[in-house]
N, C-alpha and C positions, 0 to 999 in steps of 0.2 A: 276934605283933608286926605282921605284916604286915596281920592281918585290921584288927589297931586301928584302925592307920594310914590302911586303904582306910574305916573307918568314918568318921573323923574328917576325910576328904575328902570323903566324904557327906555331914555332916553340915555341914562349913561351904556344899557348895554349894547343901542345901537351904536355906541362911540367906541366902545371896545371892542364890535365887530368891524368895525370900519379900520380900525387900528390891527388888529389881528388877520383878517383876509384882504388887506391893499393889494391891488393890479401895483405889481412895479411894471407893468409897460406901459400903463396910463401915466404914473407918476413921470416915469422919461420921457415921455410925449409932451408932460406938462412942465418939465423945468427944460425940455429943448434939446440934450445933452445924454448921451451914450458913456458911459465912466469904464473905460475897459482897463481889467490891468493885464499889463505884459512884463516879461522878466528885465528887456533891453537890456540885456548880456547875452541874449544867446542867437548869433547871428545862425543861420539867416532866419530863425522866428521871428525873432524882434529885437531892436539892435538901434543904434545912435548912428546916422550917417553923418562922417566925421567934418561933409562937405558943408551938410546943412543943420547939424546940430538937433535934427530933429528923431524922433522914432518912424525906423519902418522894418521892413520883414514881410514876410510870408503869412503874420497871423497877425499883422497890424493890419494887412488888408483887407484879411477877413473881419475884422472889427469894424475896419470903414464900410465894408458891404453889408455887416447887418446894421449898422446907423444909417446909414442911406435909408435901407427897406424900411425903417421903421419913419425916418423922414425928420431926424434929426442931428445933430455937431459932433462926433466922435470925439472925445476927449480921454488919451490914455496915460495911464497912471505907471509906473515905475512899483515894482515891485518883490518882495525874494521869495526864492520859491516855498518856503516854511510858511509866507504869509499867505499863502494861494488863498488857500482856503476858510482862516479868517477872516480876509479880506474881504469876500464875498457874503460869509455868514453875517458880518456884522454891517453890511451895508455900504462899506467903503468903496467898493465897487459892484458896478452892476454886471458886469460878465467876464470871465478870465479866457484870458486868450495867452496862457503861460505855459506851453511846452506840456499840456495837464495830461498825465496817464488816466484813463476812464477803466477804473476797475473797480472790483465786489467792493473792496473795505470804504473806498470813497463816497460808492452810489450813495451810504447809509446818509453820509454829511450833505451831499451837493447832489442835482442834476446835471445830467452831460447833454450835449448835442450829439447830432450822427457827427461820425468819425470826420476827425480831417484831416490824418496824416496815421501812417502806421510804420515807427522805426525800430529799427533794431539796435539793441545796446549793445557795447562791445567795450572792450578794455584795449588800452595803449600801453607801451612800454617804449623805453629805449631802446632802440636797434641793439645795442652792445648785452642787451639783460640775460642776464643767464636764462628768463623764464619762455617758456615755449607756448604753452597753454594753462589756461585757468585753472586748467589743477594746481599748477604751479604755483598759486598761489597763495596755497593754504600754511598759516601762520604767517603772511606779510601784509604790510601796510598797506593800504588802497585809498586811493583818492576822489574823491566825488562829493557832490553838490550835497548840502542839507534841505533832508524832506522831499527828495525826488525817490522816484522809485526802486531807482540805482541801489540806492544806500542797503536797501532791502532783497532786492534780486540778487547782488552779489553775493549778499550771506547766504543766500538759497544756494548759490553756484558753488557756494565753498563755504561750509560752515564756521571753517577755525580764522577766519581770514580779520584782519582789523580794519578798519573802514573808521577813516579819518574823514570825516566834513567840513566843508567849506563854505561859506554864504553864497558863492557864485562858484558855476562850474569852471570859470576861467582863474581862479584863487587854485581850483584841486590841481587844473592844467598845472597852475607855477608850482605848485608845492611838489610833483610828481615830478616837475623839470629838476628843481633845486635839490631831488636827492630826500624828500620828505616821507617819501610813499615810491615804493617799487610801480603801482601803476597806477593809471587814471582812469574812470570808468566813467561815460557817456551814450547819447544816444549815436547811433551812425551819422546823420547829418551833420550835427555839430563836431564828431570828430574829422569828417573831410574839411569839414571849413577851416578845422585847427590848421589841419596837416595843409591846406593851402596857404593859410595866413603865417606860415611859417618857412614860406619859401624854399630856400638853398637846405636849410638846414629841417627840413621835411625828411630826408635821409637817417637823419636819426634819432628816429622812432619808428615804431609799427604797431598793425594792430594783431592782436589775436583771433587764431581763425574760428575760434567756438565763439558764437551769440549767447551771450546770457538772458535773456530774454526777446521777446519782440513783442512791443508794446501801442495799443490803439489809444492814438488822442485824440480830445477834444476838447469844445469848449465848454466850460464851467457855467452853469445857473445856479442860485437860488432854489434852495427846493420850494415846491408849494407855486410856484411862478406858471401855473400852463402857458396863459397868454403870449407869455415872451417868449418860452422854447418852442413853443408854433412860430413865433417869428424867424427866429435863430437858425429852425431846425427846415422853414421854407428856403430863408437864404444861403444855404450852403447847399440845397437841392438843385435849386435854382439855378447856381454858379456852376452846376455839375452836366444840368441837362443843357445849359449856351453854351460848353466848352469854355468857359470862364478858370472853372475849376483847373483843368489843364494847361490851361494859359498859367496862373500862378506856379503852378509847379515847374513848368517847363523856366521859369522868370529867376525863382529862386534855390529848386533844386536839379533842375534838368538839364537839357542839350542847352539853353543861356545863360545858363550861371557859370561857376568857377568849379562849380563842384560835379557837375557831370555825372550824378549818381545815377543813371538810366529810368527805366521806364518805371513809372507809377502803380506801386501796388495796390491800391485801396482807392475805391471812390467814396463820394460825400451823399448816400444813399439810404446806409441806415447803421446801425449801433454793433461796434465791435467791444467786447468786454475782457479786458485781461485779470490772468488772473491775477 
């Protein structure tokens, strides 16, 4: 009776450790399927091509390039930037490929990849705004995305400043248009894409010439996950060492895209950490 007993203590704690230290790379090996999520608002990270109704960008194809390595169906998920990080914790996604700042307060929640992109934030205004620089803006409305880093660096730039949130940075864009917020704060990418997708009337607005921050992304893990960020963290190595890596960039932010941002600062080699 007793030996049962001690068996069936075994047995449930070999089920609890099985339940407690799970490979999520064996598990997506075993359902077939890569679960990425992306913001698809924030062109050209990731975004809706309006020809094919599908998601793509810049960090939808680094999603497809770690499902491939791993040898299975990329399946990407829609999601706001607030949920980053839930999303991930609670399983809903297996890797975030969302525009994600890689810094101290985060590491505590998530693991990151090596870097794969390094932007700089900046604030927009009206051409006609009385304001000059970010000093400028202490005691005014400011527009930006909810749960990005924005929301946070700007109070650093300017303490007294008010920081109205958005669920999507293109909601802060209209609210900053319509007169709701003196300015709209962004990473640099996405504000040249603004300022192209706004053609003629591109003229009036501009940016400010002080950076409020300059921020290392990457992709998001699961903490506790080694298996998968050696996958994750080979495949963007990988992309770096066949000149893949610059292929993309040149694709979606370089000398072939619309936005013309110039030469690439940052390779996909190993871990930049903001503060």
């Amino acid at each position: 009776m007793k030996f049962r007993w001690l068996a069936t203590v075994a047995a449930g704690l070999a089920v609890f450790g099985t339940t407690v230290y799970a490979d999520q790379l064996a598990d997506i090996k075993k359902k077939g399927e890569l679960v990425v999520g992306v913001l698809g608002t924030d062109e050209p990270n990731s975004y809706i091509d309006p020809k094919t109704r599908e998601l793509v960008g810049y960090e939808v194809d680094l999603g497809r390039a770690v499902a491939q390595k791993i040898g299975v169906k990329p399946v990407f998920k829609q999601i706001t930037l607030a949920a980053r990080i839930p999303e991930l914790q609670q399983g809903h996604v297996d890797l975030l490929a969302a525009s994600l700042t890689h810094n101290k307060e985060r590491e505590a929640q998530i693991d990151f990849s090596v870097t794969t992109f390094v932007a700089n934030q900046q604030v927009m205004v009206k051409a006609a705004s009385p304001i000059k620089d970010v000093p400028d803006l202490a005691g005014k409305r400011v527009a930006t995305a909810k749960g990005s880093s924005m929301e946070v660096n700007i109070k650093k730039a300017v303490p007294t400043v008010t920081v109205v949130s958005f669920d999507t940075s293109p909601q802060a864009l209209v609210a900053m248009q319509q007169g709701k917020a003196v300015a709209f704060v962004n990473e640099d990418q996405s504000l040249a894409r603004a300022l192209v997708a706004m053609g003629s009337d591109a003229k009036n607005y501009r940016l400010l010439p002080t950076t409020i921050s300059s921020e290392a992304l990457a992709l998001g893990i699961k903490k506790g996950e080694p298996a998968l960020k050696k996958v994750v963290d080979d495949t963007l190595r990988e992309l770096e060492s066949t000149g893949k890596a610059q292929s993309l960039y040149d694709q979606h932010f370089g000398s072939k895209s619309p936005l013309k941002m110039g030469q690439r600062r940052f390779k996909m080699e190993s871990d930049q950490i903001s503060e």
